[in-house]
C-alpha positions in Angstrom: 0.0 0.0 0.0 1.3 3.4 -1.3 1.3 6.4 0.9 0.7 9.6 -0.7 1.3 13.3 0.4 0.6 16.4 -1.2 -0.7 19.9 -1.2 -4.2 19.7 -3.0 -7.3 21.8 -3.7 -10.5 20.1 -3.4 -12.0 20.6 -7.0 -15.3 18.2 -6.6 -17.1 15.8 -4.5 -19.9 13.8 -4.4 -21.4 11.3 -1.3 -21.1 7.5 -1.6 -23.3 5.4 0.1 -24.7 6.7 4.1 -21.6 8.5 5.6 -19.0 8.5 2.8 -18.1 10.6 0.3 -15.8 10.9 -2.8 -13.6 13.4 -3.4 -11.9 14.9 -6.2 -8.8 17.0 -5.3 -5.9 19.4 -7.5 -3.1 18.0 -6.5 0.9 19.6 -6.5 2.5 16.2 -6.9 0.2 13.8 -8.4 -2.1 16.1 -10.3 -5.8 15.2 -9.7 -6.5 12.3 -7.7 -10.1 11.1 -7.0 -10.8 9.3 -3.2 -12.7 8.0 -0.5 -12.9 10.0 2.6 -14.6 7.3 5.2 -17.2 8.3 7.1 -17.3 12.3 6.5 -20.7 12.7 6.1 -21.2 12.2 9.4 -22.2 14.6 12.7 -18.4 14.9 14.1 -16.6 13.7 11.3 -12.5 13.7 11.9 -12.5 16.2 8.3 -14.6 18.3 9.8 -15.2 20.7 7.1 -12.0 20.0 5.4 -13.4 19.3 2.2 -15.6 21.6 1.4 -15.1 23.5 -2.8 -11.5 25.2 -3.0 -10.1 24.1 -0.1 -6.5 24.0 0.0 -4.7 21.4 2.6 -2.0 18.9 2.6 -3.9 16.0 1.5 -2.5 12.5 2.7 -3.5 9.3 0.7 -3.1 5.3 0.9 -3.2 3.9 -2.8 -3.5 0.0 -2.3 -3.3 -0.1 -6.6 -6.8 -2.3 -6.9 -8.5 1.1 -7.6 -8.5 4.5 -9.2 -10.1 5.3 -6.0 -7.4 6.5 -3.1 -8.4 6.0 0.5 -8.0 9.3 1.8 -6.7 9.5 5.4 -5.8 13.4 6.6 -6.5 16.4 5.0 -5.4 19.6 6.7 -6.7 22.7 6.2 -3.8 25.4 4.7 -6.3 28.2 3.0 -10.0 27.4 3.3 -11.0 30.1 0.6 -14.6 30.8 2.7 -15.1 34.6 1.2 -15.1 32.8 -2.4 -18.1 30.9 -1.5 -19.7 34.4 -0.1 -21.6 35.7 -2.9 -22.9 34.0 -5.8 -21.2 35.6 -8.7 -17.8 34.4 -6.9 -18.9 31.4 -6.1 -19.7 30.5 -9.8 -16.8 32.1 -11.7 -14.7 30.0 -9.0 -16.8 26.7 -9.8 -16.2 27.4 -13.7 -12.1 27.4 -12.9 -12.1 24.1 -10.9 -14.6 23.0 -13.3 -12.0 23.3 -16.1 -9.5 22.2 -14.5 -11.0 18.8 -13.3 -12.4 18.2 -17.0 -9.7 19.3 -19.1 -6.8 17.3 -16.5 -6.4 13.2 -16.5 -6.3 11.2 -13.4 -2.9 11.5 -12.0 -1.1 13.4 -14.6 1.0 15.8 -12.2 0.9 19.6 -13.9 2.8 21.8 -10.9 2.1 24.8 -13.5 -1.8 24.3 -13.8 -1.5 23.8 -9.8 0.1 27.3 -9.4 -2.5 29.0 -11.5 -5.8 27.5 -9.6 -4.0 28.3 -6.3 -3.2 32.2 -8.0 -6.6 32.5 -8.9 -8.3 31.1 -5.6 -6.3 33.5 -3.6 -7.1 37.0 -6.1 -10.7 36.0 -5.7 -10.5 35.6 -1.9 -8.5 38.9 -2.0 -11.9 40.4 -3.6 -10.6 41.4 -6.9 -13.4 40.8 -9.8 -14.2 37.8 -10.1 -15.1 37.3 -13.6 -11.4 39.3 -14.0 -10.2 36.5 -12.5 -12.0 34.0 -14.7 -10.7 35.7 -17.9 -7.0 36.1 -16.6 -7.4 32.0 -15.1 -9.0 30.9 -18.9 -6.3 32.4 -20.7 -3.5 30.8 -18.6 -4.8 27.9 -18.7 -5.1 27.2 -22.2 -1.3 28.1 -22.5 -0.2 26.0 -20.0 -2.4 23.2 -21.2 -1.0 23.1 -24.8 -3.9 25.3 -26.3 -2.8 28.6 -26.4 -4.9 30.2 -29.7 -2.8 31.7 -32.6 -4.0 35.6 -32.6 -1.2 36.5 -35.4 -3.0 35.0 -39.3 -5.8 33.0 -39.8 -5.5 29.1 -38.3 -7.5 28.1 -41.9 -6.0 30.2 -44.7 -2.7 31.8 -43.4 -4.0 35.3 -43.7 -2.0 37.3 -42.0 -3.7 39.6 -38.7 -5.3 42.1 -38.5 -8.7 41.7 -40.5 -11.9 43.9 -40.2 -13.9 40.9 -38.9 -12.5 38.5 -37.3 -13.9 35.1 -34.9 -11.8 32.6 -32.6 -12.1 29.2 -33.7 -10.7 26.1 -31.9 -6.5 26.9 -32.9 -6.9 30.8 -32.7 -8.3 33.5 -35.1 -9.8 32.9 -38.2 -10.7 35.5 -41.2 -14.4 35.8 -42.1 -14.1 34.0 -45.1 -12.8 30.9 -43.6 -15.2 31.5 -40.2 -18.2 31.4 -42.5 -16.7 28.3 -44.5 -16.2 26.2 -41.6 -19.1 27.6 -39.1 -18.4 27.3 -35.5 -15.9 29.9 -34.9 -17.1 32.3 -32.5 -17.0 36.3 -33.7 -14.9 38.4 -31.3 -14.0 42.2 -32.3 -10.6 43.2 -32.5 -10.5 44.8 -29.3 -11.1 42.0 -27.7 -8.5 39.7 -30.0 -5.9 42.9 -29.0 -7.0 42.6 -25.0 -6.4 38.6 -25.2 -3.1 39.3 -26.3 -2.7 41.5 -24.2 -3.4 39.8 -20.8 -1.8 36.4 -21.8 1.9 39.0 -22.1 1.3 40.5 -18.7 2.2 39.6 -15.6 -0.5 38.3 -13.2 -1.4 41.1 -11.2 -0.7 43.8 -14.1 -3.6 41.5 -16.2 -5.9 41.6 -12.6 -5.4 45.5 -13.1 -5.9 45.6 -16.9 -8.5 47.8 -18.1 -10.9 45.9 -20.4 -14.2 47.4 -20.5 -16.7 45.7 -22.4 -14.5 43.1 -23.8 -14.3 41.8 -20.4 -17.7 40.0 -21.0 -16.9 39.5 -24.4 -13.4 37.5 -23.9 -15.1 35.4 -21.0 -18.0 34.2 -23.5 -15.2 33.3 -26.0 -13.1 31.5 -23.7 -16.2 28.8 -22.3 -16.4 28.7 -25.8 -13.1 27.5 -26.8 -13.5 25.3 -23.0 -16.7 23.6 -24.4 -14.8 22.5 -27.4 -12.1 21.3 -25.7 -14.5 19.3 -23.2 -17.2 18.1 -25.3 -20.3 19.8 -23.8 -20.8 23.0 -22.0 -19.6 23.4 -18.1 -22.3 23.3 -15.8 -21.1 26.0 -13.9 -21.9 28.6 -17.2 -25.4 27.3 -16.7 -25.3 28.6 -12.6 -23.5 31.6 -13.7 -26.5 32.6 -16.4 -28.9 32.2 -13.6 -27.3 34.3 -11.2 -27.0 36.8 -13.9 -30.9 36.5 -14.8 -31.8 37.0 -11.3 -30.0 39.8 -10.9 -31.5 41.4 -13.4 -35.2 40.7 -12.1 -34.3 41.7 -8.8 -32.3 44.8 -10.0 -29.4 43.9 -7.8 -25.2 42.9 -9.0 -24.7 39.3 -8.1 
C-alpha cells in the first residue's frame, strides 16, 4: 500500500453510500487524484469541514493499486477560501475554474504549473478582486499551460496574415471571415477583444488583474467557455449557474 502526500485543492465531490463521500482533489505532486474519505458525512466527522469546494490542505492518501479510488486518510486545512463561496457571482466564476480544470486534466497526470495558477486564482478571488477578471486572466493561462494557447497572429484556416476587419476565434486561434463562414463554429470576437487577449496572456498576473478591459471583459469570457466547451465536449455546468445568477439579478435589480 502506497502512501501519498501532497498539497491539494479540493475541486469536486460527491457522497457515496450513508456516511462516505468521494472526493476529487488538484493536487501539487500527483495532479488530480479522485478518493474515498470514510465516514465524513457524518455529525463529528475527523474532516470536519476539510473538504468543502477550493479548499487548500495537505492531502495524505493510501493507494493499495486495486482502484482508481485513493483511501483518503488526513486532510489539513492550509487556505479554506470561505469569502469565495460568499456571494454568488464568486462562487460561480470560481466553480467554472475548478470545473475546467478537473475536465480538461487526466487522473494522476501531475501539472505543478496548472496547480500554481488554480492556487493564483483562488487567492485574487479571496482577496476580492473581480471575479469574472479572474475567470478571464485564469481561462487564458490555462489554455497556455495546457498546450492550447490560440494563434492571434494569421488565420488558423487560410494563413492570412492579422489584422482583419472581422475576425472570430475558432478552436487553434483566429480565423478571417471567409474561412469562419466556410467552416461555421468559430465564435465572432472584435478586434479589441483579439488585442486585449493578447494583451493579458503578455502580462504579468497582477498587471492583467489590473488591466482595463471594458466591455471586452464579458466578451473575452464568453469566448473563452467557448473555446473550453470544445475542448471538453459539452458546455460546463457551472456557465449554466453563472446565467442564472446573472438573470436573477437582473429581475431583482441587484449585481450578483
Amino acid at each position: 500500500m502506497a502512501l501519498g502526500k501532497s498539497a491539494a485543492v479540493v475541486i469536486g465531490s460527491f457522497p457515496l453510500g450513508e456516511s462516505d463521500r468521494v472526493v476529487t482533489f488538484f493536487s501539487r505532486e500527483y495532479g488530480k487524484v479522485r478518493g474515498v474519505a470514510k465516514a465524513s458525512r457524518r455529525m463529528r466527522s475527523r474532516f470536519g469541514g476539510a473538504l468543502e469546494l477550493f479548499t487548500l490542505g495537505q492531502l495524505m492518501f493510501f493507494d493499495t493499486g486495486r482502484s482508481e479510488l485513493v483511501r483518503i486518510d488526513h486532510f489539513d486545512v492550509v487556505e479554506p477560501f470561505a469569502h469565495v463561496r460568499e456571494d454568488l457571482d464568486r462562487l460561480g466564476q470560481a466553480s467554472w475554474i475548478v470545473e475546467c480544470v478537473a475536465r480538461l486534466t487526466g487522473e494522476r497526470d501531475a501539472h505543478a504549473g496548472l496547480y500554481g495558477l488554480l492556487g493564483r486564482s483562488l487567492r485574487a478571488m479571496e482577496a476580492a478582486a473581480a471575479p469574472m477578471r479572474v475567470a478571464v486572466c485564469f481561462g487564458v493561462r490555462c489554455l497556455d499551460a495546457l498546450g492550447h494557447r490560440p494563434r492571434l497572429d494569421r488565420c488558423v484556416a487560410c494563413g492570412r496574415v492579422y489584422p482583419f476587419p472581422r475576425p472570430a476565434l475558432d478552436e487553434g486561434g483566429v480565423v478571417c471571415e471567409r474561412c469562419a463562414t466556410a467552416t461555421g463554429g468559430a465564435t465572432p470576437v472584435s478586434p479589441a477583444a483579439v488585442a486585449a487577449l493578447a494583451r493579458l496572456r503578455a502580462a504579468r498576473w497582477e498587471d492583467a488583474l489590473a488591466e482595463p478591459l471594458g466591455r471586452t471583459e464579458g466578451e473575452l469570457k464568453a469566448a473563452l467557455e467557448t473555446h473550453m466547451t470544445r475542448l471538453i465536449g459539452q458546455p460546463t455546468r457551472s456557465v449554466k449557474f453563472l446565467r442564472e445568477v446573472r438573470r436573477l439579478s437582473e429581475v431583482t435589480g441587484e449585481r450578483p
